[in-house]
VEXBA-37057 format. One record per residue (C-alpha): x, y negated, z. Coordinates in Angstrom, 1 decimal, decimal comma. Last residue first. Layout:
(site (X Y Z)) ...
This chain:
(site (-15,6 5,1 67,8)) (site (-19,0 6,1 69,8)) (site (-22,0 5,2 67,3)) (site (-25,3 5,3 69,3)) (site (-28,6 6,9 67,1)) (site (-32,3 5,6 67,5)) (site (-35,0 8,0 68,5)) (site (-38,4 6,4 70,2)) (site (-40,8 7,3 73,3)) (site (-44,1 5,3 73,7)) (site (-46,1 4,7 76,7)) (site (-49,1 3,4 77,4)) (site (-50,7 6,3 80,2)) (site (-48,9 4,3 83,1)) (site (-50,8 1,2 82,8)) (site (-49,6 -1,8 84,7)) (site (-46,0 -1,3 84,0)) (site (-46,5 -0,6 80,5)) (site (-43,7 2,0 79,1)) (site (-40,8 1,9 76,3)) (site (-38,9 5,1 76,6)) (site (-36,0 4,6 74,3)) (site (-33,8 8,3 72,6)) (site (-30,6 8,9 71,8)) (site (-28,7 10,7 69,2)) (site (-25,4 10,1 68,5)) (site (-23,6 9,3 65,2)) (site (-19,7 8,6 65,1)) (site (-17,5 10,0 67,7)) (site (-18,8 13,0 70,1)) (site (-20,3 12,2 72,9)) (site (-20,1 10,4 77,0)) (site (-16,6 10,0 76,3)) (site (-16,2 6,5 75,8)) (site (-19,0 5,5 78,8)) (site (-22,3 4,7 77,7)) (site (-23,8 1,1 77,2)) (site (-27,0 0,2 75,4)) (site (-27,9 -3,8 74,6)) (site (-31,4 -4,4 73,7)) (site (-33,1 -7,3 72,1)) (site (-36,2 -7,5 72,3)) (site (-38,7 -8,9 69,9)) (site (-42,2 -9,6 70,6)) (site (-45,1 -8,7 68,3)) (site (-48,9 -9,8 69,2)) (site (-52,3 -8,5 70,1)) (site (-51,9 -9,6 73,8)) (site (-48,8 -10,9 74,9)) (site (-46,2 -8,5 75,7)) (site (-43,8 -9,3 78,9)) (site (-40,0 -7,9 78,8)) (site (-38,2 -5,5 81,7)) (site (-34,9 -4,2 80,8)) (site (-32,8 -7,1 81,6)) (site (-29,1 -7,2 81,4)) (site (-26,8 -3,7 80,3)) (site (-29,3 -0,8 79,5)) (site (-28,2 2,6 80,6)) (site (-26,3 5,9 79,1)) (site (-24,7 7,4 82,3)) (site (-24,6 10,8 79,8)) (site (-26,0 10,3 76,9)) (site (-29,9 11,1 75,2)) (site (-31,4 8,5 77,7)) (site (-32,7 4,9 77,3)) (site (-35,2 2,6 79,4)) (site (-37,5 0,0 79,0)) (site (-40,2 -1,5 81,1)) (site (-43,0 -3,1 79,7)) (site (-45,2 -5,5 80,8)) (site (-49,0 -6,2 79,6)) (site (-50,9 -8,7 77,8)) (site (-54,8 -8,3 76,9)) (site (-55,6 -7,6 73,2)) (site (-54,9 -4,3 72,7)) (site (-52,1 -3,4 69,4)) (site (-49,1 -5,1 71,8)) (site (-46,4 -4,3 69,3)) (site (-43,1 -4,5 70,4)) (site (-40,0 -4,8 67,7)) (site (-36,9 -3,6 69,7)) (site (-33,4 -5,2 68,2)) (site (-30,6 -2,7 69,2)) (site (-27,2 -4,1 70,1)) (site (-24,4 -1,0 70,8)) (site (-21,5 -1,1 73,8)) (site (-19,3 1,2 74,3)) (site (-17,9 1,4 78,2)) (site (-14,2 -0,2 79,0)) (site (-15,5 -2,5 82,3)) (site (-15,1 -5,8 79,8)) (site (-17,2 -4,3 76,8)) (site (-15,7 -2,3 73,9)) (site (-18,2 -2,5 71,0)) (site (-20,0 -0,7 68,3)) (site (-21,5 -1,0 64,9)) (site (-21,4 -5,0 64,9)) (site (-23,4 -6,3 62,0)) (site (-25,7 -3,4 62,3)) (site (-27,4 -4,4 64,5)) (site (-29,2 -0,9 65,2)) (site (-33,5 -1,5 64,4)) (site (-35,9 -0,1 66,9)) (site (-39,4 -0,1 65,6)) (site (-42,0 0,1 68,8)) (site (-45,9 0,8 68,3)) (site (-48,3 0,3 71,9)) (site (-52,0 0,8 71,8)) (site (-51,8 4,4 72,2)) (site (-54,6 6,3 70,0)) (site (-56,5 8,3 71,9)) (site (-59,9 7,5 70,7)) (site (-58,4 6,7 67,0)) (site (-57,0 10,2 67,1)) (site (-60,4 11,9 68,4)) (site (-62,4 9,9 66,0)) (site (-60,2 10,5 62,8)) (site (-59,6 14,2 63,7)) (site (-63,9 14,5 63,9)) (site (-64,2 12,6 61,2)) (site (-62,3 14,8 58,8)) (site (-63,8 18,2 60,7)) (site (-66,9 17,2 60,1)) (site (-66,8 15,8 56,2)) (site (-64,7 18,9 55,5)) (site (-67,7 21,0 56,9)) (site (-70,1 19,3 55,6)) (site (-68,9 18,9 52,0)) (site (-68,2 23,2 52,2)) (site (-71,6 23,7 53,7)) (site (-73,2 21,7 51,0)) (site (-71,4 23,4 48,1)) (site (-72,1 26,7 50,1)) (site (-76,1 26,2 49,9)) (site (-78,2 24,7 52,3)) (site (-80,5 22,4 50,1)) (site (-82,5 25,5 49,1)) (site (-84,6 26,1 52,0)) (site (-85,8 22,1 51,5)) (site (-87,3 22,9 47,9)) (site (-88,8 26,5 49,7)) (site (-90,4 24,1 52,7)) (site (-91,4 21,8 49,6)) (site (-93,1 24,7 47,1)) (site (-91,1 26,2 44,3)) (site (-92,6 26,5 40,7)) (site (-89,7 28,6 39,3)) (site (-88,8 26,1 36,3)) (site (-89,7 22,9 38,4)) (site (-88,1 24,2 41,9)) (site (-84,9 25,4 40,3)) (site (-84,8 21,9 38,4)) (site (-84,7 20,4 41,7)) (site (-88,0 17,9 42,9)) (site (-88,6 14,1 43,5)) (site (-91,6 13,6 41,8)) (site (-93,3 12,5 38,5)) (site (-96,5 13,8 38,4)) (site (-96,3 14,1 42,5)) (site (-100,1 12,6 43,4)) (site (-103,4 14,4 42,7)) (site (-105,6 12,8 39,8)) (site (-108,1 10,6 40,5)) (site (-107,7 8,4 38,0)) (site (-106,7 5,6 40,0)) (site (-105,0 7,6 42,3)) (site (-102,6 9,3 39,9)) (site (-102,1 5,3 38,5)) (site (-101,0 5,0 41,8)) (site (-98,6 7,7 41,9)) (site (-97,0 6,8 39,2)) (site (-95,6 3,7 40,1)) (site (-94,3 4,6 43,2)) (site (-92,8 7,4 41,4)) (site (-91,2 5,1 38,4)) (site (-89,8 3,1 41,4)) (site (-87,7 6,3 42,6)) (site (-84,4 4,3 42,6)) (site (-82,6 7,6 41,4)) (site (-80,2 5,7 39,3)) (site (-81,3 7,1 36,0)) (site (-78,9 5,7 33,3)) (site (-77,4 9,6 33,1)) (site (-80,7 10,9 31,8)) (site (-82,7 13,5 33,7)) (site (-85,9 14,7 31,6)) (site (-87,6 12,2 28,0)) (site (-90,3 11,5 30,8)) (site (-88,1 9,9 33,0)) (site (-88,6 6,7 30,1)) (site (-85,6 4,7 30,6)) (site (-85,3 0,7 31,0)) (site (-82,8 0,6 33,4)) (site (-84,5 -1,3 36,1)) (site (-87,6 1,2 35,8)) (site (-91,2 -0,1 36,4)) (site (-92,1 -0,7 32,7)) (site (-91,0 2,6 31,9)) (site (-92,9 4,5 34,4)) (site (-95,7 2,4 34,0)) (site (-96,1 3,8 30,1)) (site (-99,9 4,5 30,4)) (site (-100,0 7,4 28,8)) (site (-102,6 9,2 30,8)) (site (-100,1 12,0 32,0)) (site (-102,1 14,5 33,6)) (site (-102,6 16,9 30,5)) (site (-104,5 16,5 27,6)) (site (-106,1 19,5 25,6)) (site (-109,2 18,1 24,6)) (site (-111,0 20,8 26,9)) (site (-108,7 20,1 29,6)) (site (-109,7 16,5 29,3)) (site (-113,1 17,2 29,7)) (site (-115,2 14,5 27,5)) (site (-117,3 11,8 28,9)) (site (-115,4 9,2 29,5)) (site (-112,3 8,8 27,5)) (site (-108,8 9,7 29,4)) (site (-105,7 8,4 27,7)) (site (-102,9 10,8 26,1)) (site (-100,5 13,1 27,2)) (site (-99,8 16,5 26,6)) (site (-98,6 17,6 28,5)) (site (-98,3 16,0 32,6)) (site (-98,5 19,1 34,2)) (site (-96,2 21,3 32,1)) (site (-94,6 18,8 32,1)) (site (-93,9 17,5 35,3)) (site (-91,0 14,9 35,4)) (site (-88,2 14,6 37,6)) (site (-86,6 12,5 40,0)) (site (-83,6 14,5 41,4)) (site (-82,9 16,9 44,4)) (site (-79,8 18,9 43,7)) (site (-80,7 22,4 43,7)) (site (-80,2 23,2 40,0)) (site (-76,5 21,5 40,6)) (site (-75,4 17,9 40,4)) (site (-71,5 17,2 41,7)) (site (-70,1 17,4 38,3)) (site (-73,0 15,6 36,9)) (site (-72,5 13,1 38,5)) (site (-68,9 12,3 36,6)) (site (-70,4 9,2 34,3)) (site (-73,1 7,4 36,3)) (site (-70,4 7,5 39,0)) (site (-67,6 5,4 36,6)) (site (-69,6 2,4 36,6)) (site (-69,0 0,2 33,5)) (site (-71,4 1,2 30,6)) (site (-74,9 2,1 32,1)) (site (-74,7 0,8 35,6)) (site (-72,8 -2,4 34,9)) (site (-75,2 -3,1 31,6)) (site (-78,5 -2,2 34,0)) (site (-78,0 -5,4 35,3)) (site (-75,6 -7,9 33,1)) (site (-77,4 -10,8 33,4)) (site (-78,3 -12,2 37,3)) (site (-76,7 -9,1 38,9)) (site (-73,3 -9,0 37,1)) (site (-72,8 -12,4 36,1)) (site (-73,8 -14,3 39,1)) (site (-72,1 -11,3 41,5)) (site (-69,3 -11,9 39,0)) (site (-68,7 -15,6 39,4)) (site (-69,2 -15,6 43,0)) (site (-66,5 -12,5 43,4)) (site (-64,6 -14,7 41,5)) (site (-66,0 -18,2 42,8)) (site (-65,0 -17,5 46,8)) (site (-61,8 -15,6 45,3)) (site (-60,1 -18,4 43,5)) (site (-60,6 -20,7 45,5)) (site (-59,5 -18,8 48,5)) (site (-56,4 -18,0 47,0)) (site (-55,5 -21,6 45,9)) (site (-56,4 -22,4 49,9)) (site (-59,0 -24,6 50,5)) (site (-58,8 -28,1 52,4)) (site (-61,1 -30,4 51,0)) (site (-62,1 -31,4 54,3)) (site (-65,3 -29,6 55,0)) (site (-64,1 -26,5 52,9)) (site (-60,9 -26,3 55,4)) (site (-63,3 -26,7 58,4)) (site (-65,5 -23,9 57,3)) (site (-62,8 -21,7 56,3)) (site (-61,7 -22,4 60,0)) (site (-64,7 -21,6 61,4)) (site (-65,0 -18,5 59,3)) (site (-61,6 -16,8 60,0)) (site (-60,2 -15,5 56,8)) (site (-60,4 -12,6 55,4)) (site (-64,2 -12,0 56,6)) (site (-64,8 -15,4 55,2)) (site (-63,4 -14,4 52,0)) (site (-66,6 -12,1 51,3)) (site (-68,9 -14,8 53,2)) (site (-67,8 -17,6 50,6)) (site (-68,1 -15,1 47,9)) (site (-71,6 -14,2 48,4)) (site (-72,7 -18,2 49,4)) (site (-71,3 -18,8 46,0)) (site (-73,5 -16,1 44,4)) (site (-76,6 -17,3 46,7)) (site (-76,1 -20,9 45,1)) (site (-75,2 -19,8 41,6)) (site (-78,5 -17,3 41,6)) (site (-81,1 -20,5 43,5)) (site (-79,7 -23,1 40,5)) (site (-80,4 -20,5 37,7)) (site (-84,1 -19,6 39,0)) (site (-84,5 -23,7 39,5)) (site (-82,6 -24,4 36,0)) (site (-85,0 -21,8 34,5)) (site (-88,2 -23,1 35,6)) (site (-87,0 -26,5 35,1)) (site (-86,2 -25,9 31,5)) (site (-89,0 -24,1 30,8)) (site (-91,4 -27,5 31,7)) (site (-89,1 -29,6 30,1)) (site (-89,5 -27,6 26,5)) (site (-87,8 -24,7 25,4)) (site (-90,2 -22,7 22,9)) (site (-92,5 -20,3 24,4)) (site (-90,8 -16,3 24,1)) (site (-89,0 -16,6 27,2)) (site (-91,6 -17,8 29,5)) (site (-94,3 -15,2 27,9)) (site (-91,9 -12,4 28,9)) (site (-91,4 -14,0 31,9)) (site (-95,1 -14,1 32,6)) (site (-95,8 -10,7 31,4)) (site (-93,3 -9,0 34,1)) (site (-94,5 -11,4 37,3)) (site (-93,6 -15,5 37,7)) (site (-91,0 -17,5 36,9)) (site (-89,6 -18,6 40,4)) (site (-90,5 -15,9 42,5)) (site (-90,3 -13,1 40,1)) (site (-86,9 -14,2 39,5)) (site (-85,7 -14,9 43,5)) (site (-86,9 -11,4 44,2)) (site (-84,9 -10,2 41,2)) (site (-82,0 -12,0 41,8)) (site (-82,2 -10,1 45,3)) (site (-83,1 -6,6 43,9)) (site (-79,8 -7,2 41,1)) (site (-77,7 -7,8 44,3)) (site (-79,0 -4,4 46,1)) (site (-78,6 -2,6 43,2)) (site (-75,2 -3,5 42,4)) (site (-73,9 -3,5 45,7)) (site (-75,3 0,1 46,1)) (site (-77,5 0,7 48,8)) (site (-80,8 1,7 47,1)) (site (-80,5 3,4 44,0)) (site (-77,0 3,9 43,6)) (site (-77,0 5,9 47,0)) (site (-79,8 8,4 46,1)) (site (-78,3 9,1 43,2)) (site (-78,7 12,9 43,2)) (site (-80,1 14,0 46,5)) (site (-78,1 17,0 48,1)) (site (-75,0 17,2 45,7)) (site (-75,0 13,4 45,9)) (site (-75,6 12,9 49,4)) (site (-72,6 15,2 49,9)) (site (-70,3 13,8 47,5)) (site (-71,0 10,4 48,6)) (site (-69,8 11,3 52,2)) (site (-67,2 12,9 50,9)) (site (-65,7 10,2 49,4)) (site (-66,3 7,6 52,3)) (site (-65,1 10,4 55,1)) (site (-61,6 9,8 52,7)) (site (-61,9 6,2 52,6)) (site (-62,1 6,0 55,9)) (site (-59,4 8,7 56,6)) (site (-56,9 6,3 54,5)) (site (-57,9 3,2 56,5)) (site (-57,0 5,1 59,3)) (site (-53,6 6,2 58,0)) (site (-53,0 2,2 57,3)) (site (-52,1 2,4 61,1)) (site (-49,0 0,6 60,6)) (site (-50,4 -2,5 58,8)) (site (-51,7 -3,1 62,1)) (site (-55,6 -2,5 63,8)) (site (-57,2 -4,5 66,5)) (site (-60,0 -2,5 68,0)) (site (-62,6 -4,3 70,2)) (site (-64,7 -5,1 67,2)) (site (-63,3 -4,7 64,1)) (site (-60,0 -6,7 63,7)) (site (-57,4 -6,3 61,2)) (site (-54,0 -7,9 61,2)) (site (-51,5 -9,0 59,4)) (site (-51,7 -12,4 60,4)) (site (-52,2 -14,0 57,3)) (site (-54,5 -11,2 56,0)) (site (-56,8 -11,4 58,7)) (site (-59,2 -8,6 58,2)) (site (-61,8 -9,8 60,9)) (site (-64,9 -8,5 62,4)) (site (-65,6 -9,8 65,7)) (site (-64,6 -13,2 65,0)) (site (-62,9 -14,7 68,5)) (site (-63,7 -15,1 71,7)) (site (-63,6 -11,7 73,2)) (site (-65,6 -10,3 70,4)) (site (-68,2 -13,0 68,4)) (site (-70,8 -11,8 65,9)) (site (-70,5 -14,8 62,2)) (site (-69,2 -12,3 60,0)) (site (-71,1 -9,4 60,7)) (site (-74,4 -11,8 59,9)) (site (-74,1 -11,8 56,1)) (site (-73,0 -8,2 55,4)) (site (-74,7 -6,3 58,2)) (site (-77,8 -8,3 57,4)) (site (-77,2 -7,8 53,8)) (site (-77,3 -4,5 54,4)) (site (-80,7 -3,8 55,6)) (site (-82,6 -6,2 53,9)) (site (-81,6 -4,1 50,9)) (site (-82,2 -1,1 53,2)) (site (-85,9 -2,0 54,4)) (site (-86,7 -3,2 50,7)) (site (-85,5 0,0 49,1)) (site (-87,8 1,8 51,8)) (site (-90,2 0,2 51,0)) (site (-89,8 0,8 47,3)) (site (-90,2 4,6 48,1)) (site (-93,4 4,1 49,6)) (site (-95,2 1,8 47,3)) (site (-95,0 -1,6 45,4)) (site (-93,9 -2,1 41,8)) (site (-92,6 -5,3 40,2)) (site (-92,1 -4,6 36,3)) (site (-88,5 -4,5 35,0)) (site (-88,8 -6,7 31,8)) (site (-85,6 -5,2 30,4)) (site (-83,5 -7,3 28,0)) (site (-82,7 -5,2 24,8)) (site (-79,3 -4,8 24,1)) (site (-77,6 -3,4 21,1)) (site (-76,3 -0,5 21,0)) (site (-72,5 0,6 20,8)) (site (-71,2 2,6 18,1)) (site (-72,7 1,2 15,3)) (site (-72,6 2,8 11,8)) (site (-72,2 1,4 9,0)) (site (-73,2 3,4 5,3)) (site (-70,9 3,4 2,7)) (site (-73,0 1,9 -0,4)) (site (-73,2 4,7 -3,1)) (site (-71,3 4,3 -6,4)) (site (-73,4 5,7 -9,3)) (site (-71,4 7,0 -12,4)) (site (-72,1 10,9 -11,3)) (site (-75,5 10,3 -11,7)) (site (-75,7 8,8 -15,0)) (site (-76,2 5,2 -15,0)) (site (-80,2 3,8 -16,2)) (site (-80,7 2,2 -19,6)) 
């Protein structure tokens, strides 16, 4: 006898916010666009592993020695004190994003970004090792057996030996490479060294051998906010459809207008090609990172069919819905969003070049002793103790002669003159002497001229104050 209606409970249904994952078989593709992702990926990781073996004046030419407190790129030694350049970098960083963005989309996640460029490598040594798309997904269906596990342990072996290899060059530039060498040779590491050779190890492992399209979809923040900096003009890959509709395979013999199909044969390349496992076709998504490998793909099956090429393109959306040629695409890319990123990019880097090309490689603190505010010396004139910290920021040695004014008859009792080795701090100590009436009592302003000897346009010019009792 069947429940009325009213008496029947339903089951409360679950619902999963987060999906599960699929692993993504990305498919090898050759063609212009993934040339071009080659030529950078090679590209960078020249810069990254070779940089930290070039040589300036005998020593590492790129260097941010955090024991020293000191960073060196090229013939430029920089101080904790000139953290304002580090800020403009960042700064001509930010914009510089913002305006490829705004003119090309992603263009930067798809081929330079660590994670990119890291995932291309795993996959190189992936493809290698196990074989092409159906082969791995052949390998991972077969039951593990000895000839699996040394596939695997081989493709495993190569990732944690080029992950290491990642973190060892990472600290490297932190600290000098010979002698990280020498301290790895002997047992010798530093705990913070340790830890950050197999961090940043552990997570290029992690992130590029496993996690993949994971870190793009879920954890990095740009996937998220591009779409603040995307307008209709912004070039992006896109998808034809009024070319491409409807889709469907070609049989010989029959017009394919006449059956109603469009361009797109159907043969689902696109998604087999694409690292994040999208289909372009469903429009932009926010897991597209631009690498343009669904193109490549595209455009061969085009040719295969005999089809012309630019199905799935790089375009704008003003260009798709008004039919826009390229010279009218490329018209469009000036537009005040791009003038204003240009213009603030320019100007940024301009002040940051002219500043860093005139930037005095001398930096003085003068610090009062303050354990004796003032003092009555032998001849009756006031005496005050300064401590001058002199930074040599170029790496050749100079002298310096120092002097003081802002009193009358103000001079400097004992030496004035002190040597300043090259790319180092010496301390000075400086002993001022005015006459009793030369001010008022308490605080008085004064001012030291520290100058090289050898180079009249080093000079630097400091305030400090001169207690009179």
């Amino acid at each position: 006898m069947s429940q009325p209606a009213s008496e029947v409970q339903e089951t409360p249904a679950q619902v999963s916010f987060y999906e599960k994952r699929k692993k993504i078989y990305a498919k090898g593709i050759r063609g212009f666009f993934d040339n071009w992702r080659i030529g950078l990926v090679i590209l960078t990781q020249i810069l990254f592993y070779g940089g930290l073996w070039l040589e300036w004046n005998g020593r590492q030419a790129i260097l941010l020695h955090l024991v020293e407190r000191k960073f060196y790129i090229f013939g430029l030694v920089f101080w904790p004190q000139d953290v304002i350049y580090l800020s403009a970098l960042l700064i001509v960083s930010a914009y510089a994003l913002f305006l490829v963005t705004a003119v090309a989309g992603r263009l930067f996640c798809g081929y330079a970004c660590p994670q990119t460029v890291y995932t291309q490598l795993f996959m190189w040594i992936e493809n290698w090792i196990e074989g092409d798309r159906n082969a791995r997904i052949k390998l991972d269906k077969a039951p593990l057996d000895a000839r699996k596990l040394r596939i695997k342990g081989t493709k495993h072996l190569l990732w944690i030996v080029l992950s290491l290899w990642t973190g060892f060059t990472l600290v490297g530039y932190f600290t000098p490479v010979k002698e990280l060498i020498d301290n790895v040779l002997t047992n010798n590491l530093g705990p913070w060294e340790i830890v950050w050779i197999f961090l940043y190890g552990g997570f290029t492992y992690l992130f590029a051998g496993f996690m993949r399209e994971q870190v793009c979809k879920y954890m990095c923040p740009y996937a998220r906010f591009q779409s603040v900096m995307f307008d209709p003009d912004t070039l992006i890959i896109t998808y034809d459809p009024e070319r491409g509709e409807s889709r469907g395979p070609r049989k010989k013999g029959v017009d394919p207008k006449a059956a109603g199909l469009g361009d797109c044969v159907d043969c689902g390349l696109c998604v087999q090609v694409c690292p994040t496992g999208i289909d372009i076709r469903n429009g932009l998504q926010y897991e597209c990172i631009g690498c343009a490998a669904c193109i490549d793909a595209c455009d061969q099956v085009m040719d295969k069919v005999g089809l012309p090429r630019g199905l799935i393109r790089y375009s704008t959306e003003t260009a798709m819905t008004q039919h826009l040629g390229r010279k009218e695409i490329l018209a469009h890319i000036v537009r005040p969003r791009i003038l204003l990123y240009s213009a603030i990019l320019i100007v940024i880097t301009g002040l940051a070049a002219w500043f860093l090309a005139n930037r005095i490689p001398l930096k003085v603190d003068i610090i009062r002793d303050r354990s004796v505010l003032a003092r009555e010396a032998q001849d009756g004139r006031i005496e005050n103790v300064y401590m001058l910290q002199i930074m040599n920021t170029e790496e050749r040695p100079h002298r310096y002669k120092i002097s003081v004014d802002g009193l009358p008859d103000a001079e400097i009792a004992g030496a004035s003159e002190v040597d300043g080795s090259a790319a180092a701090l010496t301390s000075f100590n400086a002993v001022v002497r005015v006459p009793p009436d030369a001010g008022k009592a308490g605080s008085n302003p004064i001012h030291f001229e520290i100058s090289a000897i050898d180079d009249a346009a080093i000079k630097v010019r400091e305030k400090a104050s001169f207690l009179l009792p």
